[in-house]
C-alpha positions in Angstrom: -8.5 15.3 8.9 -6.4 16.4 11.6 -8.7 16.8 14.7 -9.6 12.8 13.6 -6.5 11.9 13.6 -6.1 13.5 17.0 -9.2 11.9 18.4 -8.2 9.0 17.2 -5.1 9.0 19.2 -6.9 9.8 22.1 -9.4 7.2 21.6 -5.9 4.5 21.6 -5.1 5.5 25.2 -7.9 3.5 27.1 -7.4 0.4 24.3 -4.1 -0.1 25.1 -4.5 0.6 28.4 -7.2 -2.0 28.5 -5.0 -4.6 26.5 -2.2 -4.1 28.1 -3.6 -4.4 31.6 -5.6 -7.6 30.1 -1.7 -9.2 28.7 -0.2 -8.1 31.8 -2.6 -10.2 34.7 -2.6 -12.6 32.4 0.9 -13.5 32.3 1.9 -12.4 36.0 -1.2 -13.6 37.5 -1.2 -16.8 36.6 0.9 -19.0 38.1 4.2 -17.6 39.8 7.2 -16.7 37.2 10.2 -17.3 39.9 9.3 -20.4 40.4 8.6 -21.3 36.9 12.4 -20.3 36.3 13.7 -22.6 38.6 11.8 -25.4 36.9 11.3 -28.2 39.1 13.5 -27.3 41.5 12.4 -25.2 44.3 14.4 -21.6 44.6 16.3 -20.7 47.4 13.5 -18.8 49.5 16.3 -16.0 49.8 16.9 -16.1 45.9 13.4 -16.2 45.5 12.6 -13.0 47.7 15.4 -10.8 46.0 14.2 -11.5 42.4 10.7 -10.9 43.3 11.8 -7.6 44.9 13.8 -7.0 41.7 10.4 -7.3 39.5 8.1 -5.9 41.9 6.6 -9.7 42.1 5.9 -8.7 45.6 3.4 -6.0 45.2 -0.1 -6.0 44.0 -0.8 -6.6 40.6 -2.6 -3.4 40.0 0.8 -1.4 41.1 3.2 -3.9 39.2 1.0 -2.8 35.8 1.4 0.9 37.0 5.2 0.7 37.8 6.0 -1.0 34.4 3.5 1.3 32.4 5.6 4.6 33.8 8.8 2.4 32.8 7.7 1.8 29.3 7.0 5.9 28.0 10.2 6.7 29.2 11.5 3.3 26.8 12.7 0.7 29.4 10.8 -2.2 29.0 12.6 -4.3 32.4 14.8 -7.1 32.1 14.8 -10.8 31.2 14.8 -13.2 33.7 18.7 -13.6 32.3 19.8 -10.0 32.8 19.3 -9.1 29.4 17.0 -5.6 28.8 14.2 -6.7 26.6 14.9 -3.4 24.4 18.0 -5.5 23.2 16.1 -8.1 22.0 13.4 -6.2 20.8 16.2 -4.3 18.9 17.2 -7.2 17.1 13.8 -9.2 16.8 11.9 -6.6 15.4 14.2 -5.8 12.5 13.8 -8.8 10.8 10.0 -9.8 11.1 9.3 -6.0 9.6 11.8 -7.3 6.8 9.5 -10.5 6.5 6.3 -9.0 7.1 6.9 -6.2 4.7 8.0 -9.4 1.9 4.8 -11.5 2.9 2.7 -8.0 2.3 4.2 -7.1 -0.8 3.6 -11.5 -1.9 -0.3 -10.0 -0.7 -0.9 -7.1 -2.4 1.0 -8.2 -6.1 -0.2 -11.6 -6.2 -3.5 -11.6 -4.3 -4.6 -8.6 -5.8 -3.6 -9.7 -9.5 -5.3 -13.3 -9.2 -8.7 -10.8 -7.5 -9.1 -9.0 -10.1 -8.5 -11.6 -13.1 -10.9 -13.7 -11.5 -13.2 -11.1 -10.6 -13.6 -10.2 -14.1 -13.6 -13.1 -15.6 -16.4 -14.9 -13.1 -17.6 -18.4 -14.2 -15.0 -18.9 -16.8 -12.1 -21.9 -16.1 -9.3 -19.7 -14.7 -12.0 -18.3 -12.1 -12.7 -22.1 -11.2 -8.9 -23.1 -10.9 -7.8 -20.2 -9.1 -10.8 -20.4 -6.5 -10.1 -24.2 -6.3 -6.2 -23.3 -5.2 -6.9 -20.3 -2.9 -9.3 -23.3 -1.1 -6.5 -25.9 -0.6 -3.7 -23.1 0.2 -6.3 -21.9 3.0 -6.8 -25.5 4.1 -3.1 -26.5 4.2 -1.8 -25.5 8.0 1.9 -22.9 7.5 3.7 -25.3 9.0 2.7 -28.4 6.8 3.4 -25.7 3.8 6.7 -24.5 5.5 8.1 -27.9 6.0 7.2 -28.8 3.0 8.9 -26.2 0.5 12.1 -25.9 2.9 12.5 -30.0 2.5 11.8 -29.2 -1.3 13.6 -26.4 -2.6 16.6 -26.1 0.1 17.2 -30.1 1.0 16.8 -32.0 -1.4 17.0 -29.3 -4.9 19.2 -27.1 -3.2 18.1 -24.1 -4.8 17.9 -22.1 -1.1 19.7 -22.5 2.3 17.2 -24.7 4.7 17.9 -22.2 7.3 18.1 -18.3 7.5 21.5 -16.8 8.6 21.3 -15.0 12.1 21.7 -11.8 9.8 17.9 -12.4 7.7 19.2 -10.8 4.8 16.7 -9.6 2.4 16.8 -12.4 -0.4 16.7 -15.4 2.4 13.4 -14.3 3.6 12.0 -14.4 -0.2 10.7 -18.0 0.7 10.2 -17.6 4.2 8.0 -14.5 3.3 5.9 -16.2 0.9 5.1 -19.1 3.2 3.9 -16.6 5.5 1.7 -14.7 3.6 0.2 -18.1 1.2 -3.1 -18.1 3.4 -3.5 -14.4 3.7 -2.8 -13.7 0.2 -5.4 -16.7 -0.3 -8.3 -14.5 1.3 -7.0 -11.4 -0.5 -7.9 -13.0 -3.7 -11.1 -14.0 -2.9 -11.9 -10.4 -1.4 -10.6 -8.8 -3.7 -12.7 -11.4 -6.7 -15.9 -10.7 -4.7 -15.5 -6.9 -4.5 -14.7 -6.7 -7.4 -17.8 -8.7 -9.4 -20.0 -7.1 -7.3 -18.6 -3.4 -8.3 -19.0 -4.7 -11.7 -23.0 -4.4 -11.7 -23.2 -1.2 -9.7 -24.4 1.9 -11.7 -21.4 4.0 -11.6 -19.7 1.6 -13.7 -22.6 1.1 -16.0 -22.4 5.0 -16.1 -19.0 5.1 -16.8 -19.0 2.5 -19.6 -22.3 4.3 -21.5 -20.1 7.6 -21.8 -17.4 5.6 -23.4 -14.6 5.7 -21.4 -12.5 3.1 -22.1 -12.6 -0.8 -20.6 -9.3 -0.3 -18.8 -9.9 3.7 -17.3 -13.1 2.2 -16.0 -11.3 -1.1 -14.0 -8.5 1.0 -12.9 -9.7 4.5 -12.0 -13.3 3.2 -10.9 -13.7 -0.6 -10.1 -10.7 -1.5 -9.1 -10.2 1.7 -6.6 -13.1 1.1 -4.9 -13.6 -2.8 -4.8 -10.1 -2.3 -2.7 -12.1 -0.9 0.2 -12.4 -4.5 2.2 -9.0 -5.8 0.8 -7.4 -2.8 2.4 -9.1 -3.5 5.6 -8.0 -6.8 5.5 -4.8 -6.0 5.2 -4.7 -3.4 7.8 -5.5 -5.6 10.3 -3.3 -8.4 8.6 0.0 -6.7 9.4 0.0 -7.2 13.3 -1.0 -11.1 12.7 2.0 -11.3 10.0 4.2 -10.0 12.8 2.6 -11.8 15.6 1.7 -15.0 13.7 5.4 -15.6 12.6 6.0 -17.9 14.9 5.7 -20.7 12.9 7.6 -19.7 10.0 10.2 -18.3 11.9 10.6 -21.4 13.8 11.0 -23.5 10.5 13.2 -21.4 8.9 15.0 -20.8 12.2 14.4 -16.6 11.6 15.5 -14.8 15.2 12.5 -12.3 15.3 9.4 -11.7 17.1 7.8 -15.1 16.8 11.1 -17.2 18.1 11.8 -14.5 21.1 8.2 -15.1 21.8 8.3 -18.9 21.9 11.6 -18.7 23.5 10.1 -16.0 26.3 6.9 -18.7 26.8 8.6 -21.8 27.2 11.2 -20.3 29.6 8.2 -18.5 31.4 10.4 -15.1 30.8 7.2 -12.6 31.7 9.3 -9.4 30.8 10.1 -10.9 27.3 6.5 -12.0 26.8 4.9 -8.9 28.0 7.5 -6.7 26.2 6.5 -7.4 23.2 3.0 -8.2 23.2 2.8 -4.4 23.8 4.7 -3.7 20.9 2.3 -5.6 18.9 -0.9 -3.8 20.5 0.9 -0.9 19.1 1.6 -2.1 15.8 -2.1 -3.0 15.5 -3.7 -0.1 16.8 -1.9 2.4 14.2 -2.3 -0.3 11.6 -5.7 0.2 12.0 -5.5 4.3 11.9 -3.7 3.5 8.7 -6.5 1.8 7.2 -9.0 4.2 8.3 -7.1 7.3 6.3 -6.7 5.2 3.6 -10.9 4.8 2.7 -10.9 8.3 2.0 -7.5 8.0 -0.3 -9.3 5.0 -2.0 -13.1 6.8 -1.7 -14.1 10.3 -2.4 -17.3 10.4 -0.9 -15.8 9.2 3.1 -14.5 12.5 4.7 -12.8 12.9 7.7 -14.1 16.6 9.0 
């Protein structure tokens, strides 16, 4: 288990390498940031040549990427266009979409995997129909039709919530927030979690299982269930990174300070450093998500070894 976990470390380096590089032409290639700051008015050239200078804008992109990759391992991510060091707002971004990506995961796994498997064993019957029915309209519904919708409801005109999250994001405000965020997700982790789990059903181990008279609930639990999570894991895995990335939306309707709005806020003000900053976090976030997953099929199935 170790030397994979080891090569797969190694195996990260050229991938984020790779994406980062990819993120990084992408957003200083394009077009030019100074001038993009300065909106329609044209800089001062003088202005103009010292902030380039201060960004490196004036070198090739190939040594920009190399200059800010040595900057990042030793933690300094640059500067906003504004002065501000992009660790500072990563610092108090990041914080709070973890606290709302860990609520929507949590709405995932308790919900999506509940509805899964009482569908899954119950195929063909009415409840399988009705849920399979809803799971279709809440994948079908856009987040922000969904968002608008229940903060309008429940914290206009019921009152039951606040319409908007304090600057704070305490825990219980982002109860609502979090579930908008992960209604489509948890949508597709029902009906992975249904499928996997009727097809398990048929399979011989469970026919075994059931013939030596174990009973009904070992057999869903210890054997069904723990393998039909295989796919809904992987799901997941990859599922965190677009909770945290994909937040935009909710965060914007709910007016949550994290990752998502310092992302919209770093695009529309053409802030590269902001931008770029964390998008590499998120590469990050999705490469060891993925690790994750893979060391959990050999929690979840005894027969995949890591040697």
């Amino acid at each position: 288990m170790g030397r994979y976990v080891v090569r797969r470390l190694l195996q990260m380096i050229p991938v984020f390498i790779g994406t980062t590089f990819l993120i990084f032409v992408m957003v200083y290639a394009v077009g030019d940031p100074v001038n993009a700051l300065f909106g329609d008015r044209a800089p001062d050239p003088a202005t103009a040549a010292a902030l380039r200078h201060e960004f490196n804008l004036d070198k090739p992109v190939p040594q920009q990427y190399l200059l800010y990759l040595g900057k990042i391992f030793t933690g300094d991510f640059g500067n906003a266009f504004n002065g501000q060091p992009v660790t500072e707002l990563m610092a108090n971004a990041f914080p709070i979409t973890l606290r709302l990506a860990a609520v929507a995961i949590v709405f995932e796994i308790v919900i999506g995997i509940t509805l899964g498997v009482i569908t899954g064993l119950r195929r063909g019957r009415p409840v399988d129909t009705g849920v399979l029915m809803l799971t279709l309209v809440v994948i079908s519904v856009p987040t922000f039709v969904t968002g608008s919708l229940a903060q309008y409801l429940l914290g206009v005109k019921w009152g039951w919530i606040r319409p908007a999250v304090s600057p704070e994001a305490p825990l219980d405000e982002l109860i609502l927030p979090g579930l908008v965020l992960a209604l489509v997700s948890l949508a597709y982790v029902t009906r992975l979690t249904r499928t996997s789990l009727a097809e398990n059903a048929r399979a011989d181990y469970v026919r075994t299982a059931v013939a030596k008279g174990l009973p009904r609930r070992r057999v869903t639990v210890r054997h069904l269930l723990r393998n039909s999570l295989i796919p809904v894991v992987t799901f997941l895995g990859t599922d965190v990174g677009q909770l945290m990335a994909g937040a935009l939306v909710t965060e914007r309707i709910f007016n949550i300070q994290g990752v998502g709005f310092q992302l919209w806020q770093g695009i529309v003000r053409q802030n590269s450093p902001t931008v770029v900053g964390f998008v590499t976090i998120l590469v990050l976030v999705f490469l060891l998500a993925n690790l994750l997953v893979d060391l959990l099929y050999a929690v979840l199935d005894p027969r995949i070894r890591y040697d």
